[in-house]
CHARMM-style PDB file with segment names, atoms N, HN, CA, C and O in Angstrom:
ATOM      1  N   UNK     1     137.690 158.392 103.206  1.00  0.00      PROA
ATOM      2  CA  UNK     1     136.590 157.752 102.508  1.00  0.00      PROA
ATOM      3  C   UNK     1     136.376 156.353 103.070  1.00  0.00      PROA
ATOM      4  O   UNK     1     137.246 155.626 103.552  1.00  0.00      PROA
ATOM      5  N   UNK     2     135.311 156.139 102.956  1.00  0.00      PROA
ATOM      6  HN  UNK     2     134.605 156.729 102.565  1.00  0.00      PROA
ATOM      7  CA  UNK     2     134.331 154.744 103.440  1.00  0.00      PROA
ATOM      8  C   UNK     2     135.109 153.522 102.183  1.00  0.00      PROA
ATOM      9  O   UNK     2     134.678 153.440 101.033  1.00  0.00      PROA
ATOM     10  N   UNK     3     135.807 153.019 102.494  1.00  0.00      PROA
ATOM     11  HN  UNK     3     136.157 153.086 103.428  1.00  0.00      PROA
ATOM     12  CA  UNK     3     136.272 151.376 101.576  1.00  0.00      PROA
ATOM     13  C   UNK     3     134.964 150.630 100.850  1.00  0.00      PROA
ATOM     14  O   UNK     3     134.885 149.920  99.848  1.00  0.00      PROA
ATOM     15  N   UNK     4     134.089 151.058 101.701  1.00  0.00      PROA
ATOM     16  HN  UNK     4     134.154 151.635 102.515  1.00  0.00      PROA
ATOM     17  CA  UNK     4     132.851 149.958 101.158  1.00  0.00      PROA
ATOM     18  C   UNK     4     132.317 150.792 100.142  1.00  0.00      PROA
ATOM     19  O   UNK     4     132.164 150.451  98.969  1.00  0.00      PROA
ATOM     20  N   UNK     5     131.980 152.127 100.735  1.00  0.00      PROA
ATOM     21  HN  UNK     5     132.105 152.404 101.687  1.00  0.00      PROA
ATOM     22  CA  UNK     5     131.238 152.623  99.956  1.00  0.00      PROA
ATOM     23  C   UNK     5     131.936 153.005  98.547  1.00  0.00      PROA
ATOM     24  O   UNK     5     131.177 153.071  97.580  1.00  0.00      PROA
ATOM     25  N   UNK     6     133.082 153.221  98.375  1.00  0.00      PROA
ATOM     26  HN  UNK     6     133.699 153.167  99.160  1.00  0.00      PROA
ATOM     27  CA  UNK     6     133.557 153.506  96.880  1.00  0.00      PROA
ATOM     28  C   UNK     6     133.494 152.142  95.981  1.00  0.00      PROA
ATOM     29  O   UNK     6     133.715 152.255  94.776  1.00  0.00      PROA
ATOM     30  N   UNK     7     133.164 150.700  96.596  1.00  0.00      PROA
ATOM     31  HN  UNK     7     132.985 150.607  97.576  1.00  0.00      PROA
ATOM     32  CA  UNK     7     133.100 149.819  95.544  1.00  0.00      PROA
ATOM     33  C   UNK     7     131.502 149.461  95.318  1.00  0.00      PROA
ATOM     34  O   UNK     7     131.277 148.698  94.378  1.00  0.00      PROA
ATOM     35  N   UNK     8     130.573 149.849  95.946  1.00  0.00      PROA
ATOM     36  HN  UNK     8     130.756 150.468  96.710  1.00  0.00      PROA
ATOM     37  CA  UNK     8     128.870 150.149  95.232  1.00  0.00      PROA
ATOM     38  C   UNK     8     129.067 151.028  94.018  1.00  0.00      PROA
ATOM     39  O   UNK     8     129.975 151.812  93.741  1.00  0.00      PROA
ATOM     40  N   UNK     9     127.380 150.500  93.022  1.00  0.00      PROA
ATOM     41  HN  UNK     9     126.642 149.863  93.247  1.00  0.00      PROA
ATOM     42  CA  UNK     9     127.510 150.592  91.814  1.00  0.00      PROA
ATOM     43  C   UNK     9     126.744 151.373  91.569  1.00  0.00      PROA
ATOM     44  O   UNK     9     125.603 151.108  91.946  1.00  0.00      PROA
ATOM     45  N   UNK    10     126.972 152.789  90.785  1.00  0.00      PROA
ATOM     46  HN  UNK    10     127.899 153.004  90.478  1.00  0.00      PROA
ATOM     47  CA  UNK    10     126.310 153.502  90.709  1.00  0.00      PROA
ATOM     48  C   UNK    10     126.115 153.426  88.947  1.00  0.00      PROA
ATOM     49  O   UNK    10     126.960 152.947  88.190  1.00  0.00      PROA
ATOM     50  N   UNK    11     124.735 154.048  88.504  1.00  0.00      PROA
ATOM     51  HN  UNK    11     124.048 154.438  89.118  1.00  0.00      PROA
ATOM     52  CA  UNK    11     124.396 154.183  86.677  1.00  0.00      PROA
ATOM     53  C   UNK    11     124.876 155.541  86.747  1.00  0.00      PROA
ATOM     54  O   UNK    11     124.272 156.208  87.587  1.00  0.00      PROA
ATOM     55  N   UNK    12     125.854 156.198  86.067  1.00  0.00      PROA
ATOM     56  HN  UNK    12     126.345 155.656  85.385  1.00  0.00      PROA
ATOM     57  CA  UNK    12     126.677 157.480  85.800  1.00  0.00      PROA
ATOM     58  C   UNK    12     125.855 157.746  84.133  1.00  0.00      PROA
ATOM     59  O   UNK    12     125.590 157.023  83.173  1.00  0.00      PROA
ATOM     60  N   UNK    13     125.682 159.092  84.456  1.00  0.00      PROA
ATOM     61  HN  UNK    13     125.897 159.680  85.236  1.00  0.00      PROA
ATOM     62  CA  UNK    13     125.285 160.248  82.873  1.00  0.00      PROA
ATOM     63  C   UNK    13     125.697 161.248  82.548  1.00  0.00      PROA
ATOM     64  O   UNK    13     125.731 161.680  83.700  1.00  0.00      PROA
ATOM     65  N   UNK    14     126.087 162.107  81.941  1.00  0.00      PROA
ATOM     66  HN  UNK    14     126.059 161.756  81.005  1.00  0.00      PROA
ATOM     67  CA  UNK    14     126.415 162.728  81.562  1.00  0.00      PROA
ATOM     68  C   UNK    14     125.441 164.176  81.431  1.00  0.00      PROA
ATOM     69  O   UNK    14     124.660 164.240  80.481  1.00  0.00      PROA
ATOM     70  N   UNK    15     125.505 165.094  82.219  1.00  0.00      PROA
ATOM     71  HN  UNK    15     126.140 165.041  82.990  1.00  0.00      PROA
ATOM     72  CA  UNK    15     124.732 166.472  81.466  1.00  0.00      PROA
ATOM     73  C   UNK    15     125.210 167.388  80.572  1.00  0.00      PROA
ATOM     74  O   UNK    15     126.311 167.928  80.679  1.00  0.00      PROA
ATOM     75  N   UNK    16     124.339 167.605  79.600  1.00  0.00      PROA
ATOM     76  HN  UNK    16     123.444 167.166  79.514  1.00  0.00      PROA
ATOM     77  CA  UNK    16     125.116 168.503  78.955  1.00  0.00      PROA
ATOM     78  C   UNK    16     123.974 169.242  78.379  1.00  0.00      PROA
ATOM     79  O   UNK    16     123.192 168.860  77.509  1.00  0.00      PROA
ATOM     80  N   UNK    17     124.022 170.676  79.186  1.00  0.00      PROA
ATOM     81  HN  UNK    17     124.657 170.987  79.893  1.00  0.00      PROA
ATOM     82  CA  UNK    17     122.893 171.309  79.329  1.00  0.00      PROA
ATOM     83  C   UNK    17     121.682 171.055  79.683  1.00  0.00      PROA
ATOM     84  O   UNK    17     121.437 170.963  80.886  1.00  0.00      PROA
ATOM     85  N   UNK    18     120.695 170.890  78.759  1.00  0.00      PROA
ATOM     86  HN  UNK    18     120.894 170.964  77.782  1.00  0.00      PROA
ATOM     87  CA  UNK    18     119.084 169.771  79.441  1.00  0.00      PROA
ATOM     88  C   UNK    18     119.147 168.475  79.104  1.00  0.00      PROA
ATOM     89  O   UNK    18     118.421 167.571  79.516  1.00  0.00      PROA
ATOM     90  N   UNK    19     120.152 168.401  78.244  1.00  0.00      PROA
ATOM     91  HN  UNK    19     120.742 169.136  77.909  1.00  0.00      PROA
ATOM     92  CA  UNK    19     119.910 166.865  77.461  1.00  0.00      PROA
ATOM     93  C   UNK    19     121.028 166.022  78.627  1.00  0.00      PROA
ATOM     94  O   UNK    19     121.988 166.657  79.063  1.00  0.00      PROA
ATOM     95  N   UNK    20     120.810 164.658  79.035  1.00  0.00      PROA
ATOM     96  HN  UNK    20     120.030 164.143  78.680  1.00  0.00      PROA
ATOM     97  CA  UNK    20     121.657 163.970  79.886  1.00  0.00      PROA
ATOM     98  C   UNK    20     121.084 162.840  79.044  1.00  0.00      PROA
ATOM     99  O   UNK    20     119.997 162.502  78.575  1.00  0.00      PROA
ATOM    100  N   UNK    21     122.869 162.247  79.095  1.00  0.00      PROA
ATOM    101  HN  UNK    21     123.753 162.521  79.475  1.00  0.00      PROA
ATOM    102  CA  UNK    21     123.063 160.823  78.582  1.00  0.00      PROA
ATOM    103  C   UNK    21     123.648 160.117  78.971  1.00  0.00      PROA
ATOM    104  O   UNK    21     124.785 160.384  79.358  1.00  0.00      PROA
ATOM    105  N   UNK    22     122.967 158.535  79.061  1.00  0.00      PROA
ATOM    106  HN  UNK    22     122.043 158.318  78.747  1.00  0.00      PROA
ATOM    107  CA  UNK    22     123.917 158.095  80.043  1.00  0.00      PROA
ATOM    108  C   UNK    22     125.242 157.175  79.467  1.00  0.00      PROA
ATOM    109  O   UNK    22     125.480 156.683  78.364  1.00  0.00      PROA
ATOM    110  N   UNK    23     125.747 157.185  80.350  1.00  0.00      PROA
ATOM    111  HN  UNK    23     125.554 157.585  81.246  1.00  0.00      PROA
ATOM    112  CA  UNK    23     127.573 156.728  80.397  1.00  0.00      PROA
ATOM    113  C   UNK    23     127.643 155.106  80.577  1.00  0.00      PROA
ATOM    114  O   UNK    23     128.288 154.396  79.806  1.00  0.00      PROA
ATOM    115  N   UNK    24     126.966 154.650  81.590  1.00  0.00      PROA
ATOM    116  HN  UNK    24     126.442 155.227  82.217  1.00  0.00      PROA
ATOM    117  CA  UNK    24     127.462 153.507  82.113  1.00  0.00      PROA
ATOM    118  C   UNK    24     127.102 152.914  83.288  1.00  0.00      PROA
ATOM    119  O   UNK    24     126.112 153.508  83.714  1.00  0.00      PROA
ATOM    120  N   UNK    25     127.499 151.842  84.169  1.00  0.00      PROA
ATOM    121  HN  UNK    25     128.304 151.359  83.822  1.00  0.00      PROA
ATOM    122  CA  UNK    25     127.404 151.597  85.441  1.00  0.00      PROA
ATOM    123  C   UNK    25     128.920 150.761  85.758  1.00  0.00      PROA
ATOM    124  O   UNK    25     129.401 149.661  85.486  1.00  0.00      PROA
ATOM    125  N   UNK    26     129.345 152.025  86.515  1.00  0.00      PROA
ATOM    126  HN  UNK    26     128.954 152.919  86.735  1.00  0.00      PROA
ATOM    127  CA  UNK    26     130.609 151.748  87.241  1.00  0.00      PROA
ATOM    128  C   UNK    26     130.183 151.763  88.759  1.00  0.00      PROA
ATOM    129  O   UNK    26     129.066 151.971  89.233  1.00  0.00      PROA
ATOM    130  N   UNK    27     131.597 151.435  89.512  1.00  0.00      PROA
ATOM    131  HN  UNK    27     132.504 151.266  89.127  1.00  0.00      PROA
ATOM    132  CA  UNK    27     132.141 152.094  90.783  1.00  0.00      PROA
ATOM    133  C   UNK    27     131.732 153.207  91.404  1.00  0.00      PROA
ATOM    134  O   UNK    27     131.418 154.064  90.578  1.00  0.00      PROA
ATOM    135  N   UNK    28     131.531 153.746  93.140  1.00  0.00      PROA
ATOM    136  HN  UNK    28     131.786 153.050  93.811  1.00  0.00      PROA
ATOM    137  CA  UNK    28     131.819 154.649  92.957  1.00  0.00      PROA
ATOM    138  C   UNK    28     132.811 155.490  92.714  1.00  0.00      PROA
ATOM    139  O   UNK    28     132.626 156.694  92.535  1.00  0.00      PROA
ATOM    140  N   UNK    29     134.025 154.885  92.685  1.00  0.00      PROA
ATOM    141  HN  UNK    29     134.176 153.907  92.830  1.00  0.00      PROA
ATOM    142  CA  UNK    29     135.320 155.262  92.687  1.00  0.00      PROA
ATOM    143  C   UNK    29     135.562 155.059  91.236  1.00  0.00      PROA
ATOM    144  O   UNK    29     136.749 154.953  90.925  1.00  0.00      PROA
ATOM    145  N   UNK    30     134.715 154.985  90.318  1.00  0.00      PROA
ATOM    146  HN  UNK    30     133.751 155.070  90.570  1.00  0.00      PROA
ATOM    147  CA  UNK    30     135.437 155.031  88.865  1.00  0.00      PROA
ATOM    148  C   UNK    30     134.239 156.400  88.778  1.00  0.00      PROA
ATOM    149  O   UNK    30     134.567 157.554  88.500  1.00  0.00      PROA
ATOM    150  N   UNK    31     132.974 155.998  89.050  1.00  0.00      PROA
ATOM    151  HN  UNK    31     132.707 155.061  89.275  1.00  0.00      PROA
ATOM    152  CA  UNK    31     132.521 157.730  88.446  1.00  0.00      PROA
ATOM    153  C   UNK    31     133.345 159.394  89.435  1.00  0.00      PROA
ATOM    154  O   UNK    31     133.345 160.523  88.942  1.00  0.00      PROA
ATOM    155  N   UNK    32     133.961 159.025  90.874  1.00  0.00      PROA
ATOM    156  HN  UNK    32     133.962 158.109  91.274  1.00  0.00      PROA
ATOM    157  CA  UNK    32     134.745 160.312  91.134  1.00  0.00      PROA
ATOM    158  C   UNK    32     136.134 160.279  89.572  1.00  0.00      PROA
ATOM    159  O   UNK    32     136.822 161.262  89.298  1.00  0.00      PROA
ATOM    160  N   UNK    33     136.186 159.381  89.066  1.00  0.00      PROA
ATOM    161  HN  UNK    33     135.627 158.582  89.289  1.00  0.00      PROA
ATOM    162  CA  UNK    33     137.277 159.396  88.583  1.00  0.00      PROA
ATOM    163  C   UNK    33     137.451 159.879  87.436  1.00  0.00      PROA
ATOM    164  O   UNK    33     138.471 160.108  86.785  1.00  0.00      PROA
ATOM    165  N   UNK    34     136.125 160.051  87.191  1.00  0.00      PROA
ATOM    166  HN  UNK    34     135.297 159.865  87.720  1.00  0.00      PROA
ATOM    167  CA  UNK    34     135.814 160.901  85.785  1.00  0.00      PROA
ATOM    168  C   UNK    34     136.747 162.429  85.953  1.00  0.00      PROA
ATOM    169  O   UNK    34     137.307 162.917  86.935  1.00  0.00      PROA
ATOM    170  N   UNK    35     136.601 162.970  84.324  1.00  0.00      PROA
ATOM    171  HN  UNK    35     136.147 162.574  83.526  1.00  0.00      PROA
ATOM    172  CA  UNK    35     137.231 164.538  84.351  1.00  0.00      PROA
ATOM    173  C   UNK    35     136.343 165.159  85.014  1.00  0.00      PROA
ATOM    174  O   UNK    35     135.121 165.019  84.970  1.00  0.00      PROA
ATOM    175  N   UNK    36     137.064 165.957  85.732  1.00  0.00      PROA
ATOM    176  HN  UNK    36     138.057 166.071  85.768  1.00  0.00      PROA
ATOM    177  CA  UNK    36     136.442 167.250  86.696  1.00  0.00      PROA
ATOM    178  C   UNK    36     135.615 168.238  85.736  1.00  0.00      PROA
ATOM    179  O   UNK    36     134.906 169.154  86.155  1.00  0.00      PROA
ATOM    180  N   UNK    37     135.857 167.841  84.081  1.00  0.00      PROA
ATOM    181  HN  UNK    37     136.433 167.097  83.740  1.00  0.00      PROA
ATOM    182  CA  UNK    37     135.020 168.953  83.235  1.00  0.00      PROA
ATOM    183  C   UNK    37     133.730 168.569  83.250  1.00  0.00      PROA
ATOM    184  O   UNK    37     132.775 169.344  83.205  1.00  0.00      PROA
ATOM    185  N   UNK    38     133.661 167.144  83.324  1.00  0.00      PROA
ATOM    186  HN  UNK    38     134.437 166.514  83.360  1.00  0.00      PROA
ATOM    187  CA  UNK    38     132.518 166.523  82.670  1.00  0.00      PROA
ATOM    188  C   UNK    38     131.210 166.584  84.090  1.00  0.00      PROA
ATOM    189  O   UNK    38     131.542 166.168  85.200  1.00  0.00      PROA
ATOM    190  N   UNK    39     130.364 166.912  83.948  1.00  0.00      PROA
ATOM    191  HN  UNK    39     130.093 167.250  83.047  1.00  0.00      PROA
ATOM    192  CA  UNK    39     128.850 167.589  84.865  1.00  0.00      PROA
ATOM    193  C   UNK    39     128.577 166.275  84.236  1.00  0.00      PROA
ATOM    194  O   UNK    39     128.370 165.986  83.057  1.00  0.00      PROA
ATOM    195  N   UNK    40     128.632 165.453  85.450  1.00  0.00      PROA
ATOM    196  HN  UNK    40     128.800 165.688  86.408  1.00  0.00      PROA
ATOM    197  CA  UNK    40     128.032 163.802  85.872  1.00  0.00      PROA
ATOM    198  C   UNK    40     126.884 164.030  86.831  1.00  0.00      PROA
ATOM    199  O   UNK    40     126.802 164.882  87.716  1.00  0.00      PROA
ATOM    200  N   UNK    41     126.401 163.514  86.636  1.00  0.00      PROA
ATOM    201  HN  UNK    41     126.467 162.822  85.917  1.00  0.00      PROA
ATOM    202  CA  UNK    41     124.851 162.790  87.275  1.00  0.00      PROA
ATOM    203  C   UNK    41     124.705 161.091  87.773  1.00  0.00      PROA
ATOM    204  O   UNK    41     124.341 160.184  87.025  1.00  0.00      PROA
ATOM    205  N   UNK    42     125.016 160.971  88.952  1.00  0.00      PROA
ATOM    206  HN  UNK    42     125.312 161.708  89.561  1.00  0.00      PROA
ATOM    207  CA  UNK    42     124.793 159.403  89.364  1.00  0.00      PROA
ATOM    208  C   UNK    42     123.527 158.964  90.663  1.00  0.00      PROA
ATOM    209  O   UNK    42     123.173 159.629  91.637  1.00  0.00      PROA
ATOM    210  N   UNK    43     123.057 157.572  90.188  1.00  0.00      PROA
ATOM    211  HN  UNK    43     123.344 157.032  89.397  1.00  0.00      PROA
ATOM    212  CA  UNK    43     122.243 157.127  90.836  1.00  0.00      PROA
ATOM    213  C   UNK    43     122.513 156.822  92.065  1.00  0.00      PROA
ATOM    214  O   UNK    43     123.597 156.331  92.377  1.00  0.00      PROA
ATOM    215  N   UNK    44     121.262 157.152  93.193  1.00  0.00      PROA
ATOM    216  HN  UNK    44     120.381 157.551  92.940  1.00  0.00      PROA
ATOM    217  CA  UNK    44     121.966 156.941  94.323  1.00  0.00      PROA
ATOM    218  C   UNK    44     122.333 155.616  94.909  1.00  0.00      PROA
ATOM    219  O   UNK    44     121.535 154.679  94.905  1.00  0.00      PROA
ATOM    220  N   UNK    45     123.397 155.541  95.355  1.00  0.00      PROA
ATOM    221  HN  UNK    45     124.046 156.303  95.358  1.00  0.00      PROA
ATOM    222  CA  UNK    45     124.182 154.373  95.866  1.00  0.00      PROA
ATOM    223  C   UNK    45     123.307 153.577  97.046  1.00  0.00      PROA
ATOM    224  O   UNK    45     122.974 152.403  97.209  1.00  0.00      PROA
ATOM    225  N   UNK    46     123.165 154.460  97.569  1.00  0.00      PROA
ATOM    226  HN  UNK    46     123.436 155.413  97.437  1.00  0.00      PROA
ATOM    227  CA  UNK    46     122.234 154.270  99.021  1.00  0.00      PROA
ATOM    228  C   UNK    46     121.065 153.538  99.007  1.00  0.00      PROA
ATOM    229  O   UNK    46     120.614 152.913  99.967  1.00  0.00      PROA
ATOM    230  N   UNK    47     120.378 153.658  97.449  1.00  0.00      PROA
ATOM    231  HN  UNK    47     120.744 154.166  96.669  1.00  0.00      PROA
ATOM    232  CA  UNK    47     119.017 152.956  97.271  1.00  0.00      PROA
ATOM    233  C   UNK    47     119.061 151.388  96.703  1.00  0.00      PROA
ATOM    234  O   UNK    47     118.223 150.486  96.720  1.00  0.00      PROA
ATOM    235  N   UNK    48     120.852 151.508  96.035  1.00  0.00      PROA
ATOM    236  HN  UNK    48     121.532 152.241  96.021  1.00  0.00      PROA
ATOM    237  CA  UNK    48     120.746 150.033  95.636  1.00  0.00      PROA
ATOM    238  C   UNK    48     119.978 149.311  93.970  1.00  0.00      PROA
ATOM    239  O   UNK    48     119.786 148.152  93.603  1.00  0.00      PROA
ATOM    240  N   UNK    49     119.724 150.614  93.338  1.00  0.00      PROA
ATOM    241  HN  UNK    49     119.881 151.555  93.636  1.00  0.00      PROA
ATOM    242  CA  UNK    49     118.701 150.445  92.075  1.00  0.00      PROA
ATOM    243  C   UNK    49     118.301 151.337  91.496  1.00  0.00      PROA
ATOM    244  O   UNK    49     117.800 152.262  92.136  1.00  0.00      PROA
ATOM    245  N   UNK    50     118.368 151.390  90.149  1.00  0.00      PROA
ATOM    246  HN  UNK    50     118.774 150.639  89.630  1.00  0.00      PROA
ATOM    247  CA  UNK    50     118.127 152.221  89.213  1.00  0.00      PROA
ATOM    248  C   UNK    50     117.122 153.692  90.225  1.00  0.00      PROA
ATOM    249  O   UNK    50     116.100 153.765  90.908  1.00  0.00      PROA
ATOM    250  N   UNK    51     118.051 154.482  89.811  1.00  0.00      PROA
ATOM    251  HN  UNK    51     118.881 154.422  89.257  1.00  0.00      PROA
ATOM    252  CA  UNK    51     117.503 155.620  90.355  1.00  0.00      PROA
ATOM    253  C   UNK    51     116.023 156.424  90.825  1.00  0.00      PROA
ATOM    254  O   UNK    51     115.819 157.117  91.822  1.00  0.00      PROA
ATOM    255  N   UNK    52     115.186 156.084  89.819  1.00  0.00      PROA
ATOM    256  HN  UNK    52     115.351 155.521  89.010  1.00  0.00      PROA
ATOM    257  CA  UNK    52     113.969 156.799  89.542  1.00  0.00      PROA
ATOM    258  C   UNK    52     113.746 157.758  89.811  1.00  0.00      PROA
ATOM    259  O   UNK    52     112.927 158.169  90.633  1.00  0.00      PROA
ATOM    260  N   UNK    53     114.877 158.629  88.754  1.00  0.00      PROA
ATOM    261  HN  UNK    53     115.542 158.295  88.086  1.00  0.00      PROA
ATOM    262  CA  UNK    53     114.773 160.162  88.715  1.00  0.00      PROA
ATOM    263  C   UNK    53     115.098 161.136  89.885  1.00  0.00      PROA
ATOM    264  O   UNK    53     114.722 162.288  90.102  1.00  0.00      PROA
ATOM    265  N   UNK    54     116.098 160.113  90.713  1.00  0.00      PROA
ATOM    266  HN  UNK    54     116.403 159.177  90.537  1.00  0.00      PROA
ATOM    267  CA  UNK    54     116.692 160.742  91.984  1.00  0.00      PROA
ATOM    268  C   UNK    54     118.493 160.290  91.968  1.00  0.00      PROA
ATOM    269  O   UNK    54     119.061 159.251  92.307  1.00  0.00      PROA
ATOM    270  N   UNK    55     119.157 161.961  91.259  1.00  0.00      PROA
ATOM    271  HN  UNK    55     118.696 162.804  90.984  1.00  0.00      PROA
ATOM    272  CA  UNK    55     119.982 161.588  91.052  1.00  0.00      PROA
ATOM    273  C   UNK    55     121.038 162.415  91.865  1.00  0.00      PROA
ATOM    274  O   UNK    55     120.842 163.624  91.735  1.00  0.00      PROA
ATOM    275  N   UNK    56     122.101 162.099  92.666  1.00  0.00      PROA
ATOM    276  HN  UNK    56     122.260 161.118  92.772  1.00  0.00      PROA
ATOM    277  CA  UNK    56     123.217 162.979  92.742  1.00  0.00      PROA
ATOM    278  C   UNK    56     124.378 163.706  92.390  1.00  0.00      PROA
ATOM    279  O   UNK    56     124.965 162.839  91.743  1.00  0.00      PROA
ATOM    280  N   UNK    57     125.252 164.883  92.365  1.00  0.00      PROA
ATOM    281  HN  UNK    57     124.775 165.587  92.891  1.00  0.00      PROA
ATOM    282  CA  UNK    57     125.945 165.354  91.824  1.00  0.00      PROA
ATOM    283  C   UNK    57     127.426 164.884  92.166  1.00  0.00      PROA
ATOM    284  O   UNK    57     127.539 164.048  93.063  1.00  0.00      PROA
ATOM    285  N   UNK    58     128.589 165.355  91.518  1.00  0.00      PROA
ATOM    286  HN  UNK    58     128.498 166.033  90.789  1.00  0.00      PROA
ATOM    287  CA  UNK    58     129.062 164.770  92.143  1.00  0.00      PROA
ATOM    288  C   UNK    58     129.688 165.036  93.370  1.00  0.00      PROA
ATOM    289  O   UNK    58     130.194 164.175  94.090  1.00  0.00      PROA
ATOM    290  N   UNK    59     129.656 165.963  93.546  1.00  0.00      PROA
ATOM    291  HN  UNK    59     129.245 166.662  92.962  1.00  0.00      PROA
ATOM    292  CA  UNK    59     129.657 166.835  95.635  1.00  0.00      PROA
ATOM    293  C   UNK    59     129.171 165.474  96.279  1.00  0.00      PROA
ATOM    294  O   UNK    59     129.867 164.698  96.934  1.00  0.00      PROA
ATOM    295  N   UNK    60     128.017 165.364  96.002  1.00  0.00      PROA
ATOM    296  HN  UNK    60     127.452 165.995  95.470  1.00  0.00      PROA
ATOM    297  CA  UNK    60     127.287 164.703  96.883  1.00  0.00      PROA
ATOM    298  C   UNK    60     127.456 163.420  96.527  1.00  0.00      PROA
ATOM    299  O   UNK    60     126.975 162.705  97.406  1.00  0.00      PROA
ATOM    300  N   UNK    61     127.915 162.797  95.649  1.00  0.00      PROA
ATOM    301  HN  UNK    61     128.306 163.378  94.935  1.00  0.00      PROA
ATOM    302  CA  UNK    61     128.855 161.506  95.521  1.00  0.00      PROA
ATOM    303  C   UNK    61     130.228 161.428  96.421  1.00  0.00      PROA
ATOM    304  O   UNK    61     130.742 160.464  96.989  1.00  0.00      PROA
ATOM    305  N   UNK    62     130.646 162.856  96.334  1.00  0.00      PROA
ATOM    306  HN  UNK    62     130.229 163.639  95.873  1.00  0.00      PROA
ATOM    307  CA  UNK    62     131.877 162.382  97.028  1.00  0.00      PROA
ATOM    308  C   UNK    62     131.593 162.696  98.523  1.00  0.00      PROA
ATOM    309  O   UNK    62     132.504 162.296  99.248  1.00  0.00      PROA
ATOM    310  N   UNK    63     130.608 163.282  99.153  1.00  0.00      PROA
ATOM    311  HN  UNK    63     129.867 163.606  98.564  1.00  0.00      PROA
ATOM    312  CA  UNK    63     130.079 163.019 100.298  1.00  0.00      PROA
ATOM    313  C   UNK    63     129.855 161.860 100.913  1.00  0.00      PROA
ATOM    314  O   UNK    63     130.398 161.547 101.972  1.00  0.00      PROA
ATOM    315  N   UNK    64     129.062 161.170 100.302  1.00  0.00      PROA
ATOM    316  HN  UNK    64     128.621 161.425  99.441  1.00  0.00      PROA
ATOM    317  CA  UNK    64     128.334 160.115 100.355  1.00  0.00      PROA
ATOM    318  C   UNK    64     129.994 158.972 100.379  1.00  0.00      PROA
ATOM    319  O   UNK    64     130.223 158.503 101.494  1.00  0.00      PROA
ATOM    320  N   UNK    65     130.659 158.721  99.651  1.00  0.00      PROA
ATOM    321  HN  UNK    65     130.473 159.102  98.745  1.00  0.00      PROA
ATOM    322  CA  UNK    65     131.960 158.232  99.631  1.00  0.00      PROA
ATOM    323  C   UNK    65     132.776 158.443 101.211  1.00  0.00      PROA
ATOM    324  O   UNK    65     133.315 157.693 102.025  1.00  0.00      PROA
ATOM    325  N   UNK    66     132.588 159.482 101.129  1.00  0.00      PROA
ATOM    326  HN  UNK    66     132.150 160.092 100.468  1.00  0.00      PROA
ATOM    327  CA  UNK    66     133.334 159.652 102.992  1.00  0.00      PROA
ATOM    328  C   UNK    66     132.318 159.471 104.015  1.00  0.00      PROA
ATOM    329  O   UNK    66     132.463 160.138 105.039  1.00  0.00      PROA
ATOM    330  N   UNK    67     131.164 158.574 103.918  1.00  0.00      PROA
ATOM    331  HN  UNK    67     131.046 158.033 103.086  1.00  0.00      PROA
ATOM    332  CA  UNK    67     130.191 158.232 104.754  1.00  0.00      PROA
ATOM    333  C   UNK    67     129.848 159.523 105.450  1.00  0.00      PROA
ATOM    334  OT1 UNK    67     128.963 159.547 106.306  1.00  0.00      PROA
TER     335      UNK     67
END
């Protein structure tokens, strides 16, 4: 994993079914750190700012983490 990239700040939510709520704005290394149960939704890192409805999973968080 990329050092830099796990300390950018991503807004983390929560899905749970259609309804998503959000959690917070951590790390990226605190939202991989969430439970593996919990179906997270985070803003992309890459853009630097509130998402606008462009969000990643967390696959693709932890992609994005290993540059």
């Amino acid at each position: 994993m990329q050092e830099e990239n796990l300390y950018r700040i991503v807004e983390v939510s929560l899905r749970q079914g259609s309804a998503r709520r959000d959690i917070g704005i951590m790390t990226v290394r605190q939202a991989l750190a969430l439970p593996q149960g919990a179906t997270i939704e985070v803003s992309d890192p890459a853009l630097n700012s509130r998402s606008n409805g462009h969000y990643l999973t967390r696959e693709q968080l932890k992609q994005y983490a290993c540059g």
